[in-house]
N, C-alpha and C positions, 0 to 999 in steps of 0.2 A: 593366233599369237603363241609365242612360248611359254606354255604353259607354268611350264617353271620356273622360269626364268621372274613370269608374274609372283610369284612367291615370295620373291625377293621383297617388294615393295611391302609387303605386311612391316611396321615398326618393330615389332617380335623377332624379325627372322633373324638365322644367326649371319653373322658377315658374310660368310661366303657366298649365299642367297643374296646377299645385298648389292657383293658386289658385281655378280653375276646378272643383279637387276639394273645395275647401271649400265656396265654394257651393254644391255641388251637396249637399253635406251636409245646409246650412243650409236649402235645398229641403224636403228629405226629411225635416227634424226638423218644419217647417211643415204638412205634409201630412197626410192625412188616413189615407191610406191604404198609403202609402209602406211602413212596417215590414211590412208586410205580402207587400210583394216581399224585402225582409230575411229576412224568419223563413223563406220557402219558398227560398231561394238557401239558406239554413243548414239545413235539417230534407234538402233535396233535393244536398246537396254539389254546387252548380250552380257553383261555382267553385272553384280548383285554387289560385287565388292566397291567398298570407296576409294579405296586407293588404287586399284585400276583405273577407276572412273577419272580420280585426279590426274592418272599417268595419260590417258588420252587425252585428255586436253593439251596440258605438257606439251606432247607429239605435234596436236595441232596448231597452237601457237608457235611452236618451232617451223614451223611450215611457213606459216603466214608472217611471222617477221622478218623471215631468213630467204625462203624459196617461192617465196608466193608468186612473182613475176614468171616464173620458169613452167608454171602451170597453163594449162590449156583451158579456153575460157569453160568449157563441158567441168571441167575440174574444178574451176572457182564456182561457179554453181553449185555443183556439189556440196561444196563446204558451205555455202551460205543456207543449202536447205536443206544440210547437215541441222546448224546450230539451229534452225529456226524449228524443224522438228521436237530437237530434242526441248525446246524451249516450250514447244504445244505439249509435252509428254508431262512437263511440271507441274501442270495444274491438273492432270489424271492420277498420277501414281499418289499410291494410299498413306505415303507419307513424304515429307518434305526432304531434298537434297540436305546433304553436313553443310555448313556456312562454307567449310573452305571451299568445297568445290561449288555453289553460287559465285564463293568470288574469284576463284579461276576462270569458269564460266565465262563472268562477265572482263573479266581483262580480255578474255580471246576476239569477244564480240565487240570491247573495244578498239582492239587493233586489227580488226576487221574492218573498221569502221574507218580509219584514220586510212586506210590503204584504200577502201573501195567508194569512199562517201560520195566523193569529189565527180568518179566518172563514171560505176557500174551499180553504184547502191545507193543512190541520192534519197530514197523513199526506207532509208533503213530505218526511223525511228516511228512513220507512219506503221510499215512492215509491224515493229513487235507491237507496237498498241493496237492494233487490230490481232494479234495473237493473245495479248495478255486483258484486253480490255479491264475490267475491275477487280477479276478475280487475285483474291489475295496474294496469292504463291504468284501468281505473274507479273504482278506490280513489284511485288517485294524481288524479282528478278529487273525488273525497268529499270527500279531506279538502284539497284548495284552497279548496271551498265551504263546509268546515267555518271555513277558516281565516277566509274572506273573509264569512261569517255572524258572526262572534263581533268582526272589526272592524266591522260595522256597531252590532253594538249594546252594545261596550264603546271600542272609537277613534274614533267616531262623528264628526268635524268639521262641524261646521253652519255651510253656507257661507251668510252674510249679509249684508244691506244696509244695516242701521240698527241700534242697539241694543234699540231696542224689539222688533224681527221676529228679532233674534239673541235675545232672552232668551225671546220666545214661541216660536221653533221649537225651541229647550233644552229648553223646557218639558214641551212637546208630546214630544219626542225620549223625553227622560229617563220621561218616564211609559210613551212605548209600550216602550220598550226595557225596561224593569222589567214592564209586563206577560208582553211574551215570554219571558224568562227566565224568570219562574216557572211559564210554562204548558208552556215544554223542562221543568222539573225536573217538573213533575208527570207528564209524558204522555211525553219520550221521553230524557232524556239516561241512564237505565241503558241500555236499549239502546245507546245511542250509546256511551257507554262499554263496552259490552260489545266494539261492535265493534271499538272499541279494539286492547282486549285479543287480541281474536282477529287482527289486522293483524297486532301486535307479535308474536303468537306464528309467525304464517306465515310472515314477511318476517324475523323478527333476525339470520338466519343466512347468505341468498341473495339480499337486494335492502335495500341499508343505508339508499339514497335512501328508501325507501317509508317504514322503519322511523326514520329521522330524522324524517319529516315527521310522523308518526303523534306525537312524543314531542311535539314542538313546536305539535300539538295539543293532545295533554294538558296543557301546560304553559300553554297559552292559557285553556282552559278551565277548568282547576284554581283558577285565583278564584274562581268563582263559582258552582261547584256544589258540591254533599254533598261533601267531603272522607273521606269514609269510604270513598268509590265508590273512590279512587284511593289513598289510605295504609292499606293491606290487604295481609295477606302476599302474596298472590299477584302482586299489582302491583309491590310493594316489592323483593319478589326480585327480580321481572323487571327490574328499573329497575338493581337494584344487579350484577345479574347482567353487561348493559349497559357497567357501568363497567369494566369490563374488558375489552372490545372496543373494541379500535383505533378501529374508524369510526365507535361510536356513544357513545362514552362522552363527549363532548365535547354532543352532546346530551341525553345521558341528566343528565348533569351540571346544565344548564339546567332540565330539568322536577325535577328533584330541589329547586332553589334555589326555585320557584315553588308545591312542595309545601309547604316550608318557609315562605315568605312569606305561606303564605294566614293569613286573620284566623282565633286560635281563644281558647280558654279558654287560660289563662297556663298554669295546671299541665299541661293536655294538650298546649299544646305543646312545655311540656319535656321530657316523656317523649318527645313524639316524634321532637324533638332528639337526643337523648339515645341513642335506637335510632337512630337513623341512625350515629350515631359510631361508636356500639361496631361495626355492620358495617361500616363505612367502615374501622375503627382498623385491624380485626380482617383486612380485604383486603390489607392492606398500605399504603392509599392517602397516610394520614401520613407514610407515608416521604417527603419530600420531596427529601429529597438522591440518591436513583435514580430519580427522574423528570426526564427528559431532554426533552419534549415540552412546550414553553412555551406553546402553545396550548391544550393541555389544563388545564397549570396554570393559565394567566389562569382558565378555566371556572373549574375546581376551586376559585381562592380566591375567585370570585365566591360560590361554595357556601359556602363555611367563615367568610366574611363574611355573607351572609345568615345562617346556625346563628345565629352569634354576634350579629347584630342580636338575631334573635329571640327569644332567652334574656335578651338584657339589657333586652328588653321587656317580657318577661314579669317576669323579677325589678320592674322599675319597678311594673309595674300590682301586683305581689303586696305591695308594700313599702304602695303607696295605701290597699290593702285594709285590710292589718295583721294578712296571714298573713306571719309572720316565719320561721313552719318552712320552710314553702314557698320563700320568698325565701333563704334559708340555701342551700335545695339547689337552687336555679339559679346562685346565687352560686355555690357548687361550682361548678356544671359551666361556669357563665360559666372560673372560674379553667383550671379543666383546657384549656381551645382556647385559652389563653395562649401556651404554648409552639408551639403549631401555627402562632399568628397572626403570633409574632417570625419563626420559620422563611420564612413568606409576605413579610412586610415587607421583610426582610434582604434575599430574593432581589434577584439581580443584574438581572434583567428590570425592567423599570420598571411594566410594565403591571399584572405578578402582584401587586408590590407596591401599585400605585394600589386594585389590587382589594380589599384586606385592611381600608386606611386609616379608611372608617368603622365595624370595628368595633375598631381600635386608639380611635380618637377616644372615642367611645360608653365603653368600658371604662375613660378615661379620666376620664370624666366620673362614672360609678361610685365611682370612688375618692376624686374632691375630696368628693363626699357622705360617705363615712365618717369616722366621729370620728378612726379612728386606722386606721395602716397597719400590717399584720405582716412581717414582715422578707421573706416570700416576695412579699408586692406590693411594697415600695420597692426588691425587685431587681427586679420586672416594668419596673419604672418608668422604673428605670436602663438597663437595658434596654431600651426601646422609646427612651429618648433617644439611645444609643448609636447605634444603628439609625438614630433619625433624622438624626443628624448626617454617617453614612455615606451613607445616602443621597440625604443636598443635596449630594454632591461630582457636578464634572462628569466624564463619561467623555471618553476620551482622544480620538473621533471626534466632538464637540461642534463647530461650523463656528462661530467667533466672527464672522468675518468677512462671512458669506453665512446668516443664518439664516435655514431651512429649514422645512418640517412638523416632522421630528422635533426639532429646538430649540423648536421653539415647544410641542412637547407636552410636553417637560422642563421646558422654564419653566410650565406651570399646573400638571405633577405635583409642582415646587417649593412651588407653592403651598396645594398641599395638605398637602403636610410640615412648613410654616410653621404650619397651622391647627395643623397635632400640635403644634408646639413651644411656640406659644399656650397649648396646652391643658396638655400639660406644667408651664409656669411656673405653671398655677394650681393643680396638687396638689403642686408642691413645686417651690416658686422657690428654695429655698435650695442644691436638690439641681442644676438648670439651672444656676444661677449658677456655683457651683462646677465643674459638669461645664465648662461653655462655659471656664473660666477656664483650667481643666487645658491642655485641645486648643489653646486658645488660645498661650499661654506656651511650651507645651513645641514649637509650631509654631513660631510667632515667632523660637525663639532659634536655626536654625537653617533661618530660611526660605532661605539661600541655594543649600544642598544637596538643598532640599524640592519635590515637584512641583507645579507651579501650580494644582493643582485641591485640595492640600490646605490651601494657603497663601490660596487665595480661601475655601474654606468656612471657615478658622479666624477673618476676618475679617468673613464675612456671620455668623459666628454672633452674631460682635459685635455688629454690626447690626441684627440682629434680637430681638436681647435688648431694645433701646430699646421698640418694641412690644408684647415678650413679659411685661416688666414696666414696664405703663406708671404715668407720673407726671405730674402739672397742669404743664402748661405747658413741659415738657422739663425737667424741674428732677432730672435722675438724679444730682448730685452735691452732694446736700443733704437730711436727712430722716436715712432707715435708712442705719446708718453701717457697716454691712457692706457694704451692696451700694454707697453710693455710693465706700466705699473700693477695691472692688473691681472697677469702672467707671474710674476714674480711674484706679487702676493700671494696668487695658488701656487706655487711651487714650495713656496715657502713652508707654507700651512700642509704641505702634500709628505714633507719631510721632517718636520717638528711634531704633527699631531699622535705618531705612532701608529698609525692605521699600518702600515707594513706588517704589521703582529695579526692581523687581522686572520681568521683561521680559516680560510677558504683561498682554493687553489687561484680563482678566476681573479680576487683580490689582489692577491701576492704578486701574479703575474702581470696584471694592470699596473701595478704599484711600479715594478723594474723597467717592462717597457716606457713610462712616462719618464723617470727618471733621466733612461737615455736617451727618448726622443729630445728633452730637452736640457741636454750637458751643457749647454753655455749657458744656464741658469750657476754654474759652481764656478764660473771664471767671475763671474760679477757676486756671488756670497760663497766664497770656498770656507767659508767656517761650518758646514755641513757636508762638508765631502768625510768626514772621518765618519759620520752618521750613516750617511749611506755605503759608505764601503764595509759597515759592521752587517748593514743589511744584508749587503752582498754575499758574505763572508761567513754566515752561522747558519741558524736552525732556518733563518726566513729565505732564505736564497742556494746556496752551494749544501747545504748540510740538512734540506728540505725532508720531510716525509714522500714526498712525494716526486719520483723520476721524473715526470713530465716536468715540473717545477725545478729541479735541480738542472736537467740539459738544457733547459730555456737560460737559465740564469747564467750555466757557462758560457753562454756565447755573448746574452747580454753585459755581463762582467769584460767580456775582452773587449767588446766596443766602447764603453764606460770608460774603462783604462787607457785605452787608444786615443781617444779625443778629450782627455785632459791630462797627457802625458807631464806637460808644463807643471800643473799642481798638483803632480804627484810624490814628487822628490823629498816629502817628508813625512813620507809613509811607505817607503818602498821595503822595505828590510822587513817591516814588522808585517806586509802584509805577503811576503816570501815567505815570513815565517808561518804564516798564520794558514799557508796552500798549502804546505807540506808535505801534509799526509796526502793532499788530493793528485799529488804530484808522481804520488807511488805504482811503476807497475806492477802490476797483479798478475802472477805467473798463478798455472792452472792450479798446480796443486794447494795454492793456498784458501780454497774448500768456501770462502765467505765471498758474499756479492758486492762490490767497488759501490761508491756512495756514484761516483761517475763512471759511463762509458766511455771507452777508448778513443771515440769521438769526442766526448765533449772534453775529455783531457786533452785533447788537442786544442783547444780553445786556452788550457790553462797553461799549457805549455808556451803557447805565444804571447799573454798574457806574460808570465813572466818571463819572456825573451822583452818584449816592449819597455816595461818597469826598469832592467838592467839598462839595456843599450839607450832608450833617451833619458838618463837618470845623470845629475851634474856629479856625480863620481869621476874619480880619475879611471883614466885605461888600466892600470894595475886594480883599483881594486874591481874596474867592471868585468876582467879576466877572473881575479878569486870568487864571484858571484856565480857568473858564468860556469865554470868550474863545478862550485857547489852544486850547478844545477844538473850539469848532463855526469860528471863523475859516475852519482847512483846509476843510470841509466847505462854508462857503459860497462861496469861491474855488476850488473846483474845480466847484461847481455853476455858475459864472457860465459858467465855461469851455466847461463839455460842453452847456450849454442853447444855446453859439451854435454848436456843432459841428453838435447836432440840427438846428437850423434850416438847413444849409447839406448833411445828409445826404441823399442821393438813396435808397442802397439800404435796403430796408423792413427787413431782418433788423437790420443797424446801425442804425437807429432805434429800432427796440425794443430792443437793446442800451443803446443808451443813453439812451432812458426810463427803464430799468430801473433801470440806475447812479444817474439824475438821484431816481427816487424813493426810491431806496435812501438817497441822501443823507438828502433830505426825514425821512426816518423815523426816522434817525439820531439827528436832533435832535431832533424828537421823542419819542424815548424817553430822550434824557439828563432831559425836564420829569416824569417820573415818580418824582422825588427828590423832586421838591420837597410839601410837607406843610401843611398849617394852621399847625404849627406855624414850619417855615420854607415862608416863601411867596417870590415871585422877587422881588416888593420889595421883602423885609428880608434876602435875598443878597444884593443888587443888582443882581441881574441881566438886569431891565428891559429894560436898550438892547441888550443879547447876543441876544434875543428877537426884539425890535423889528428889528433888523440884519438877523436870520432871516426876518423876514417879509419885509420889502422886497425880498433877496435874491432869494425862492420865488415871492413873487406872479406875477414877470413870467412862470414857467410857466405860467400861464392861458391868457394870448394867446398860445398855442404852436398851429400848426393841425396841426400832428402829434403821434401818440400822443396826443391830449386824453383818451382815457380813464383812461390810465396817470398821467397827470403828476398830472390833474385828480382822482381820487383820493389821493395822495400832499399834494397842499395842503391839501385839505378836512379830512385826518388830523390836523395839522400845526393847520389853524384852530381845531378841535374841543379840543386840548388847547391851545391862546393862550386859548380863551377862558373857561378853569378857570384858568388862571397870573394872565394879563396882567391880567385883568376888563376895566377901561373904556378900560385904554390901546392896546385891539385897535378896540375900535368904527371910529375911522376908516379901517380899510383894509377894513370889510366889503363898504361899496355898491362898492367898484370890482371888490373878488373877486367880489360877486355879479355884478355884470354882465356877466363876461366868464364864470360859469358856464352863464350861461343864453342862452350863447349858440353856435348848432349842437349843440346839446345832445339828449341820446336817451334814452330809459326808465330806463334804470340809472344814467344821469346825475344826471337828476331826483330818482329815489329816493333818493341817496345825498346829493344837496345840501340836500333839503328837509328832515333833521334837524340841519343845520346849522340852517339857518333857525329850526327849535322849538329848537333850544339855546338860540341870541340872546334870540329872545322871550322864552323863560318864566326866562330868567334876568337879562336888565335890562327888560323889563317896557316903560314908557313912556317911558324912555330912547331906545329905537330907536323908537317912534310914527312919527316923522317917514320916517324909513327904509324901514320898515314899509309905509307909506301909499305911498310911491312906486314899490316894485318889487310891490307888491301884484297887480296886474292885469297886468303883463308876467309877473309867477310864472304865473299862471293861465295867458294867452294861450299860455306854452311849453308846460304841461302838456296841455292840451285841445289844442293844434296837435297832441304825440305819438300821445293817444288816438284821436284823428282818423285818423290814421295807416291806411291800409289793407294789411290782412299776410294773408296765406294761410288757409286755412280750418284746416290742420292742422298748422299752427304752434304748437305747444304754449307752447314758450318765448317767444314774442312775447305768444301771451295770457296766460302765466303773468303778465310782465314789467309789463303792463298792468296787473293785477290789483294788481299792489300799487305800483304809482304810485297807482290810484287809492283805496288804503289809506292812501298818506303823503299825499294831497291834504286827507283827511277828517281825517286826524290833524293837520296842520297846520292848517285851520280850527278843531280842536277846541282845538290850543295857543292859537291866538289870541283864542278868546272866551275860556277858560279862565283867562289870564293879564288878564283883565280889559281888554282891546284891543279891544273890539266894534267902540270908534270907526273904527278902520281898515278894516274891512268895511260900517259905516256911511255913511263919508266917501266912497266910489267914485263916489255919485250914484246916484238913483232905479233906471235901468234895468240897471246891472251888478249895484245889490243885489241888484236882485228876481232874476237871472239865477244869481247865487251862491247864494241860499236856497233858489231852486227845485230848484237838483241837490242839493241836500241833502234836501229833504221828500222827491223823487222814490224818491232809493235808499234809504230808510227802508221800502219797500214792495219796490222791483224788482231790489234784490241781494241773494244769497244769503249773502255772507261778512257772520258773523255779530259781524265786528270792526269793518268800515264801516257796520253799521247802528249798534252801538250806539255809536262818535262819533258819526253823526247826527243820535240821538235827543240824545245829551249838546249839541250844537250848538244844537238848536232850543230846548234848556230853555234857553238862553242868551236868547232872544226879546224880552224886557223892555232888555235892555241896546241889542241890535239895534233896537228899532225904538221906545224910548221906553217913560217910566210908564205905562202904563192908568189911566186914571180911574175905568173900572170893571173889578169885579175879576174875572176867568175860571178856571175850577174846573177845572183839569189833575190829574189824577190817572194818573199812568205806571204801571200792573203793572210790580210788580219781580218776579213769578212768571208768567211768558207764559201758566201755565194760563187766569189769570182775562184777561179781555180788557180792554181797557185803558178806561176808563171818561172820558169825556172831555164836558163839556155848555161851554155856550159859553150867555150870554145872549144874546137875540137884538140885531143890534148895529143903529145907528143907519142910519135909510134918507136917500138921498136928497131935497132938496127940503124939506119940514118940518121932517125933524130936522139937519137940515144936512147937508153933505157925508161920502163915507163916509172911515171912517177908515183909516189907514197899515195898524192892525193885519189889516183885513179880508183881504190878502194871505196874509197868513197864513195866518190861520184857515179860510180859504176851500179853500187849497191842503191845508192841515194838518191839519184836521179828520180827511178822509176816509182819508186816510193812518193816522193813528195807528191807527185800527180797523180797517183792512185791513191792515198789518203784520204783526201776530203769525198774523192767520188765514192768512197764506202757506202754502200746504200746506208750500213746504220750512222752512218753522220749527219748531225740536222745540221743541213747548210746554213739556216737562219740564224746559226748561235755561229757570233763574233767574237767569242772569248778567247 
């Protein structure tokens, strides 16, 4: 082999060896005869290095998944007593193989195995246990190949290219893999189980590793074979014996849960159940409170959660049946691993208890099904609520400030606690209610002495009850007059007590979201809506120490304001007044940090756009409001746009782009108030608008930052022209012209659904308009495409691709909108020039969104290019299967029958197109879109 080329493969080496090692790879997977110096460097240990070692295997797995049919059977030989060699070599050489190449190794010997088992190698598992018999290194090689056999043909991933070649190689997979499994069960897996057995019994005592790996085989295998082979005294001792041994009981635990999990008859597997417990009971192993080792317990309740699934499966299928004896006595035994499963839950670990959760759920779900509860399950019940309520509290090393992995794994094991509390409410919302009410109250009344993790869960219970027992349309304080009395009185008590002051982040922010998850609590008592909007409004909410706490509350403030617009109208001015300053943009220079980001001022800025416009003012004074509001914003935009122009250094520039678009957007999201029902010119506020544009336009002709500004207006135009309607149209031809001008891919893409807004919503109103920047739109666009970029420029071609997706979209708006004439009017030779890239990429591009505007374009034709006199029989498959069926009468010739007509362009061009379209190899016929 290439000596040097090997060099590469060291992780040291510098690139160029590296990548000098790849191709040299990519050589050797091409070749003919290349594995062939592989398998003798590996059968002849010709090299010392590991990462050779691993590059031959490499080679040889490439052979045998890809080429192995194309071999001569002297050849397949070879490779089989290639591996079996080097397999005898493992248990001489003076020290053991690196893990990875064992488990390279054994995938090769896997996929050997799945290609030869069936018809050339049926004795392959006999073969290595007579090479490896007991010795350590050879077993510890079996069962990697055992391990790495059984994901071939139960994890199998089939790596594909299309969906059609993904479902036929499944196909194909799934059949071979069910064949070899049943010809392991007929022909060798007792054996294999035997040897099992005989591993476990050599190794449980002096070699744990061997005796882990051996379990974790069984546990693999135990799907899918005879289950009697493996739930047998002799096994079963041995397994539970296991559990008592320090190093293996954490394995043994896993193959135990996997015994358990396999599919069987319902009553067999509740005996089986069943046995297991009593020797589990009987070991001591339910003690849970003298087990000190929370890694065994996570195992362990994974165990006692599978039991418990599968008993409460079995009871299900037994209830289907309408064996009620049956189902009676798993019921039992379901009840008896109750107490075991609180004990699991409770735990202080979070893991052990995630572990327990779906058979807490599951047993849950049992109980809404019975008619009626006995006093021992409505304490189960209360119980498992208890539980859950303890453990939605945070622990006291929770990082509020810096969330981490382990936050983040509390917040989903939250939400699995949440499922229980769901579930809970639907066996007994009467019993939740009351519970949540109790913690609730008896916290409250003295949250000040209380510690914030108790004070936050008594508040998220709250919270969470809106969900837990849900109602049409948030209507919780109306209907059932228990719960909604009992809703209101924690609201009440939620808003009077003063806990809002309460001096922790997780508080405050419990505090706001309850508030608003339940805003129809202040339609029914609005005599604390001025309480909570101080809340809002000072140190506890918008004015917070803490950013995380302030950007949360600005958004929860705009939804608060949003959905009680009605009883807001007398407090609207004073709480204008009171956003003020939060209202201010912050240009660069002013050196000090905004109490809000520009984000969440956008929250405030709509915020008071809602206040104004649904506020019972007249239109005169909600224009002077209005007014007061974007005024600042557009005098300081005039400011900082001549600052930009006159800025040298490029960081200050984009600074103040920034600022400049930030304005831009400001105002724009104050027009997100406005409604059908109120529109800006029955506010009046038309010329506040109007003001705005004139204002922002002149950032167009900015030659700095144009991408930043020029995004920002377009934003800005897009919402004028849902407000204004027609009293925008005159400032569009000077916006457009200064868009498309120095203009660049993302440019383009982002102006040209401005353009389809205009169109397809006044129609022949802009025609004129339309017609004149018609063919300079074009000329920018095809100038970009034109454009020549590097070969391996991804994002340039990406960038391209879908300009020229909005090119076709935008043709497709303007025939669509009934506008032909505007692509008709260019004159003879631009039409034909526009129609042709249209027929062309109906054929020559793959993206399956600009073909079909295309196709939708050309069905447009009639309008394009006049009535027909005679009529033409277009028929388009709307199922790519069938091929598009298209005849054409033959049309008039030259000279006798007079000149040819307009259409013949067309149909000339278009004919051949339609029919070679669909037959593009890359078109899935199957797709009917």
């Amino acid at each position: 082999m290439d000596e040097q080329a090997l060099l590469g493969l060291n992780p040291n080496a510098d690139a160029d060896f590296r990548q000098r090692a790849l191709a040299y790879f990519e050589q050797l997977k091409i070749s003919q005869d290349a594995w062939q110096v592989c398998a003798e460097a590996l059968a002849q240990s010709i090299y010392s290095d590991d990462h050779i070692k691993f590059f031959c295997f490499q080679v040889l797995e490439h052979q045998i998944k890809f080429k192995y049919s194309e071999l001569t059977e002297v050849q397949q030989q070879l490779i089989r007593e290639t591996l079996i060699t080097w397999l005898q070599a493992q248990m001489l050489n003076p020290q053991p193989e690196k893990t990875f190449i064992r488990n390279k190794a054994a995938q090769v010997f896997a996929l050997l195995f799945v290609t030869e088992y069936l018809t050339k190698w049926p004795k392959f598992f006999f073969d290595i246990l007579s090479v490896v018999d007991l010795n350590p290194r050879g077993v510890d090689m079996y069962l990697r190949i055992l391990m790495a056999v059984d994901a071939e043909l139960v994890d199998r991933d089939v790596v594909h290219t299309s969906e059609a070649s993904y479902y036929f190689a499944l196909t194909f997979e799934a059949r071979r893999n069910t064949l070899l499994k049943d010809t392991m069960r007929e022909q060798c897996i007792p054996s294999l189980v035997e040897s099992w057995y005989q591993i476990l019994q050599n190794y449980q005592y002096n070699n744990s590793e061997l005796t882990c790996q051996c379990l974790e085989v069984v546990g693999a295998y135990v799907s899918w074979i005879d289950l009697s082979l493996i739930a047998n005294e002799r096994f079963i001792n041995m397994l539970l014996g296991h559990m008592s041994v320090e190093v293996l009981r954490e394995e043994a635990c896993d193959c135990l849960f996997e015994i358990v999990n396999k599919g069987m008859d319902p009553i067999d597997k509740t005996k089986l159940v069943e046995s297991l417990c009593q020797v589990l009971q009987s070991a001591g192993l339910f003690s849970i409170d003298q087990e000190d080792d929370v890694d065994f317990l996570a195992r362990f309740s994974k165990l006692v959660n599978g039991m418990g699934q599968a008993l409460i499966a079995s009871w299900t299928k037994l209830i289907k049946n309408g064996d009620m004896k049956s189902a009676q006595d798993a019921l039992q035994a379901i009840e008896a691993k109750v107490a075991l499963m609180l004990q699991l839950l409770i735990h202080e670990d979070d893991d052990i208890s995630s572990n327990i959760i779906g058979f807490c759920y599951d047993y849950l779900h049992i109980l809404k099904q019975l008619s009626a509860l006995s006093d021992q399950q409505k304490a189960n019940v209360e119980a498992i609520m208890l539980a859950v309520m303890k453990k939605l509290t945070y622990d006291e090393e929770y990082n509020f400030e810096n969330e981490g992995e382990d936050e983040a794994m509390f917040v989903e094991y939250r939400k699995q606690l949440k499922l229980l509390l769901d579930r809970l409410a639907q066996v007994s919302p009467e019993l939740l209610l009351a519970s949540v009410r109790r913690v609730f109250n008896t916290t409250l009344q003295n949250w000040q002495t209380t510690r914030f993790m108790e004070v936050e869960v008594a508040i998220r219970l709250l919270y969470m009850l809106a969900e837990a027992l849900p109602v049409s349309h948030g209507a919780h304080f109306s209907g059932d007059v228990t719960k909604a009395t009992a809703l209101q009185d924690m609201m009440r008590t939620l808003v009077t007590s003063g806990v809002s002051a309460y001096q922790h982040t997780s508080v405050t922010l419990e505090f706001f979201e309850t508030v608003v998850r339940y805003e129809k609590f202040f339609a029914v008592e609005p005599q604390h809506i001025p309480t909570v909007l101080m809340a809002f409004l000072d140190h506890r909410g918008l004015r917070h120490t803490s950013p995380k706490v302030r950007s949360r509350t600005a958004y929860l403030f705009s939804r608060f304001v949003k959905s009680l617009n009605k009883q807001m109208n007398p407090f609207i001015e004073d709480v204008l007044n009171r956003i003020q300053d939060l209202l201010e943009l912050s240009p660069p220079e002013n050196g000090y940090q905004a109490l809000l980001s520009s984000d969440d001022q956008l929250f405030i800025y709509e915020t008071a756009g809602v206040l104004i416009v649904n506020s019972e003012y007249s239109a005169e004074r909600k224009q002077v409001l209005m007014r007061n509001l974007l005024t600042p914003l557009m005098e300081k935009f005039k400011v900082l746009l001549e600052k930009l122009m006159m800025a040298q250094d490029e960081d200050r520039q984009m600074a103040l782009a920034d600022c400049l678009n930030h304005a831009v957007g400001f105002a724009s999201r104050t027009s997100k108030a406005f409604s059908n029902k109120q529109t800006v010119k029955q506010c009046g506020c038309s010329e506040v608008y109007l003001d705005c544009l004139q204002t922002f336009l002149p950032a167009l002709s900015c030659p700095l930052q144009k991408e930043v500004l020029r995004s920002g207006v377009r934003t800005f135009l897009h919402r004028m022209i849902i407000c204004l309607e027609e009293e925008v149209l005159p400032f569009i031809p000077s916006a457009s012209e200064h868009m498309l001008k120095d203009c660049e891919a993302k440019d383009l893409q982002e102006f040209i659904p401005l353009i389809n807004q205009i169109t397809a919503k006044f129609k022949t109103q802009v025609s004129p308009f339309l017609q004149q920047m018609f063919m300079p739109l074009l000329h920018a666009i095809f100038e970009v495409l034109l454009l020549p970029a590097e070969e391996n420029d991804q994002s340039a071609a990406l960038e391209k691709q879908m300009l020229r997706r909005s090119y076709f979209a935008f043709l497709q708006t303007v025939t669509g909108s009934g506008m032909s004439e505007v692509i008709a009017n260019q004159g003879k030779k631009k039409k034909k020039s526009v129609l042709f890239t249209v027929i062309k990429k109906t054929v020559d591009y793959p993206d399956k969104k600009k073909k079909k505007n295309c196709f939708i374009i050309l069905s447009k034709k009639k309008e394009l290019w006049g009535k027909q006199k005679k009529k033409k029989k277009f028929v388009a498959a709307t199922n790519q299967k069938k091929i598009i069926e298209y005849g054409i009468k033959k049309k008039k010739k030259r000279g006798k029958d007079g000149p040819v007509k307009k259409t013949d362009f067309v149909y000339k061009k278009k004919k051949k197109k339609n029919f070679l379209a669909p037959l593009k190899q890359k078109n899935d016929l199957a797709d009917a879109q």
